[in-house]
C-alpha positions in Angstrom: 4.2 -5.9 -133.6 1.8 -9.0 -132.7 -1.2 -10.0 -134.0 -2.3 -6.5 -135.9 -1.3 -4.5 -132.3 -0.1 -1.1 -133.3 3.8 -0.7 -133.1 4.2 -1.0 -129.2 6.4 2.1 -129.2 3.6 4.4 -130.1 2.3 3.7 -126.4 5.8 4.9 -125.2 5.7 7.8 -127.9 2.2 8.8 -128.2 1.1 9.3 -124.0 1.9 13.6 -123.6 3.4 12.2 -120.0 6.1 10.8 -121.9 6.9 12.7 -124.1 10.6 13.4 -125.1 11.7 9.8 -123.7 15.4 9.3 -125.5 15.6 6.9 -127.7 17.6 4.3 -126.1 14.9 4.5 -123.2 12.3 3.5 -125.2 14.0 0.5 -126.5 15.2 -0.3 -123.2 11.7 -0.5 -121.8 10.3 -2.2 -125.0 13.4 -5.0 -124.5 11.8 -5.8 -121.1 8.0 -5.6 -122.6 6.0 -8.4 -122.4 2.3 -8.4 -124.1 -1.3 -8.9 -121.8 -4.5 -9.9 -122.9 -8.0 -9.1 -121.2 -11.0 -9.7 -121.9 -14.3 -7.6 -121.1 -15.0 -7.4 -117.5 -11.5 -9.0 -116.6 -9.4 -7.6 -113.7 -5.9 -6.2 -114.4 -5.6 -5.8 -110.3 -7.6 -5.4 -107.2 -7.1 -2.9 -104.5 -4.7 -4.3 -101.9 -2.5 -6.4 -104.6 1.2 -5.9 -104.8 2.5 -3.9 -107.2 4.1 -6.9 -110.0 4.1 -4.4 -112.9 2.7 -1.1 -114.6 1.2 -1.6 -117.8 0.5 0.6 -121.1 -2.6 0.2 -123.0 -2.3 -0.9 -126.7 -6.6 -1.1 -127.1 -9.6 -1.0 -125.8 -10.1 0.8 -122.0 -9.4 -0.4 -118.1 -11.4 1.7 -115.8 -9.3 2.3 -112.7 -12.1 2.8 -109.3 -13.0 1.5 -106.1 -16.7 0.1 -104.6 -17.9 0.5 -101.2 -19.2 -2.3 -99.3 -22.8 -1.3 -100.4 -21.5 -1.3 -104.2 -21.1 2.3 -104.6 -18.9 2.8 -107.3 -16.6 5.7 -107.7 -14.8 5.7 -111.0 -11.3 7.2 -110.8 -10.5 7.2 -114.6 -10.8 5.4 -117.6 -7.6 4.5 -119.5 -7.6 4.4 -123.1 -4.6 3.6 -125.8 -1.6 5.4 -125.3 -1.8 5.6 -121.2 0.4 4.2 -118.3 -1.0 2.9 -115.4 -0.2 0.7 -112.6 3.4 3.1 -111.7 2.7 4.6 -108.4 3.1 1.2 -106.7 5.8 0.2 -108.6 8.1 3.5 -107.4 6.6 3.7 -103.8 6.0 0.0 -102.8 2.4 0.1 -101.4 -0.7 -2.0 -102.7 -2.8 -1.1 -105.3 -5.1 1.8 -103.9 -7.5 0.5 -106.9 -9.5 -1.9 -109.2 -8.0 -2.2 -112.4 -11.1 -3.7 -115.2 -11.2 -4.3 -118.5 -13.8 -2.5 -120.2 -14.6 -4.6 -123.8 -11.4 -6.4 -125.0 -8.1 -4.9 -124.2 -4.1 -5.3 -125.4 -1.6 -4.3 -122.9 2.2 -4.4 -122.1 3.3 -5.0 -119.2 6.3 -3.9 -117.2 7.6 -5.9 -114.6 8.8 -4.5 -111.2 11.9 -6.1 -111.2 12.7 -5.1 -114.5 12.2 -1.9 -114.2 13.9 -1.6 -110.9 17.1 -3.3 -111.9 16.8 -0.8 -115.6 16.6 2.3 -112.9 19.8 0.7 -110.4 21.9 0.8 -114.2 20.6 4.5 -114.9 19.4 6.4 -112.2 19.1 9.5 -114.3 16.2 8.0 -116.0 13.9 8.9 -112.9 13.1 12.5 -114.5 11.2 11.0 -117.2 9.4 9.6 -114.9 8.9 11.7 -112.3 6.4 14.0 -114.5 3.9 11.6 -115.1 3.5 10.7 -110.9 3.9 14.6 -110.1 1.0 15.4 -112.8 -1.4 12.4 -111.3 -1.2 13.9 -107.7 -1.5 17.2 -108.9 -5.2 15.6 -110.2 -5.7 13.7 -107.5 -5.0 16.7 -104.7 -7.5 19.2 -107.0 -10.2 16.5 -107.1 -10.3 16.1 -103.0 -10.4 20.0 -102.7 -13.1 20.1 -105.2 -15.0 17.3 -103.9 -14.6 19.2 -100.0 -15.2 22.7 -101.4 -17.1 22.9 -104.8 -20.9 22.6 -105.8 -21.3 19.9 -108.8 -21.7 22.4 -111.4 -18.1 23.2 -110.7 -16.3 19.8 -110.1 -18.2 18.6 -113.2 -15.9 21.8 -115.6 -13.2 21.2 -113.6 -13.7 17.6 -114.3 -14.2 17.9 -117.9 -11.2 20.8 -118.6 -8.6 18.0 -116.7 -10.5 14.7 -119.3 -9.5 17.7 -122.4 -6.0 18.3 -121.0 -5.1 14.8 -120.9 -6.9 13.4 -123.6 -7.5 16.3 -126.1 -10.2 17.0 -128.6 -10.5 16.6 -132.4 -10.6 19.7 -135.2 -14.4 19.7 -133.8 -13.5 20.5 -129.9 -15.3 16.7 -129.0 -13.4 15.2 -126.4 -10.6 12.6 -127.7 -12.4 9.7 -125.0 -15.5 7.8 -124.9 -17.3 9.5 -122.1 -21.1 7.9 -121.1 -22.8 10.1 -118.6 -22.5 6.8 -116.0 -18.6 7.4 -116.1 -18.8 10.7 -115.7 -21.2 10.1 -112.6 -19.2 8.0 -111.1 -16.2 10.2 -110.9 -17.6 12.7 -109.4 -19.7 10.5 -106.9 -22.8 11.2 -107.8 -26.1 10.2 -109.6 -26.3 9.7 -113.3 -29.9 12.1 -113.2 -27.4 14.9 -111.3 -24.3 15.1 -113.8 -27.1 14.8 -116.8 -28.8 17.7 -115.2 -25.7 19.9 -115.2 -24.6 18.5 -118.7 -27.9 19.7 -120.0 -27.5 23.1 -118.6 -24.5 23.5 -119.6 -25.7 22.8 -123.2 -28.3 25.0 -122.8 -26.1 27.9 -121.9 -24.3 26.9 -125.0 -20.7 25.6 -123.4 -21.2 21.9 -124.8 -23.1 19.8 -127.1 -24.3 16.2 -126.1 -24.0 13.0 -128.2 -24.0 9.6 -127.0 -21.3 8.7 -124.9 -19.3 11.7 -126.8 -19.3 15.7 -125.2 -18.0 18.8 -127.2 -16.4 21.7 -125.9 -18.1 24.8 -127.3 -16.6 27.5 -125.1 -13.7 26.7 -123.0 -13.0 30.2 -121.5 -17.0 29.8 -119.9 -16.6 26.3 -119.0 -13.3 27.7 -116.9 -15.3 30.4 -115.4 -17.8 27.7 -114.4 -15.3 25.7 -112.5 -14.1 28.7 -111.1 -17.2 29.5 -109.4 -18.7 28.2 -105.9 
């Protein structure tokens, strides 16, 4: 614990990716922890740094996304307590393929690369509890790139909001367990704010969600399923 932080194994614990991590993991990784600070608007990394660490997120959010020249922005996700990011670089070499930004005031730990390396040389074994959480992030990569080649909006926006309530849940309610403005949601799917609210308020309409600000329930998942489905 530091500063009021919530017990830094709950990030190790409490991500579903993660789940079932031994004991003696845990407070092998947490032995080599170190603690971050950011504040609002604050890079974590740019797109073509090395690879130094991978980081869980104590509080607040880092939005992970690129910008074109022009300052199109697409938004790839938005981390929120409890998730890992920054590992893909750290187990296959390569840059960052992203921005990493603080969005509002954020606690992280930090995992260094040669920590974690010379951890993995001592118990090779321990790849498998790994290996889940890169296999399920190109699973979501490789189903966004077939939906952004092959699906209408109406579709990539389900499919888009099914994969944010697999990995983040919903309360007793159905709301999605994440903070989700209609701008982030426009931006991962690459297109206009106006567009996705469009199809949000259709979608309410038809009865499959209800809209709040920055929040989105999930009235009927088996329609919203047939929805992505489609096209």
């Amino acid at each position: 614990m530091e500063g009021g932080l919530v017990d830094k194994r709950d990030i190790l614990r409490g991500n579903p990716l993660m789940v079932g991590l031994p004991a003696e993991l845990v407070e092998a990784l947490l032995a080599r922890c170190k603690f971050r600070h950011l504040a609002d608007g604050e890079y974590l990394y740019k797109q073509g740094d090395a690879g130094e660490a991978m980081y869980g997120l104590l509080s607040g959010r880092v939005s992970l996304g690129n910008s074109s020249r022009s300052g199109r922005e697409l938004l790839v996700m938005m981390a929120e307590p409890g998730d890992w990011i920054g590992e893909v670089s750290l187990f296959d070499g390569g840059p960052r393929s992203h921005d990493a930004v603080a969005r509002g005031a954020s606690q992280l730990l930090s995992i260094a690369k040669s920590d974690l390396d010379e951890l993995l040389a001592k118990r090779p074994e321990l790849y498998r509890y790994f290996l889940p959480m890169l296999c399920r992030k190109l699973r979501l990569a490789l189903s966004y790139v077939e939906a952004a080649a092959l699906q209408p909006l109406a579709s990539r926006l389900a499919l888009r909001l099914l994969d944010i309530k697999t990995f983040y849940g919903c309360d007793e309610h159905g709301q999605l367990a994440v903070h989700l403005p209609q701008e982030d949601l426009a931006k991962m799917l690459g297109v206009s704010r106006q567009a996705v609210s469009r199809e949000l308020k259709r979608l309410e309409k038809a009865g499959l969600v209800a809209l709040a600000y920055g929040r989105l329930r999930i009235l009927d998942e088996d329609a919203l399923r047939r929805e992505a489905s489609e096209g």
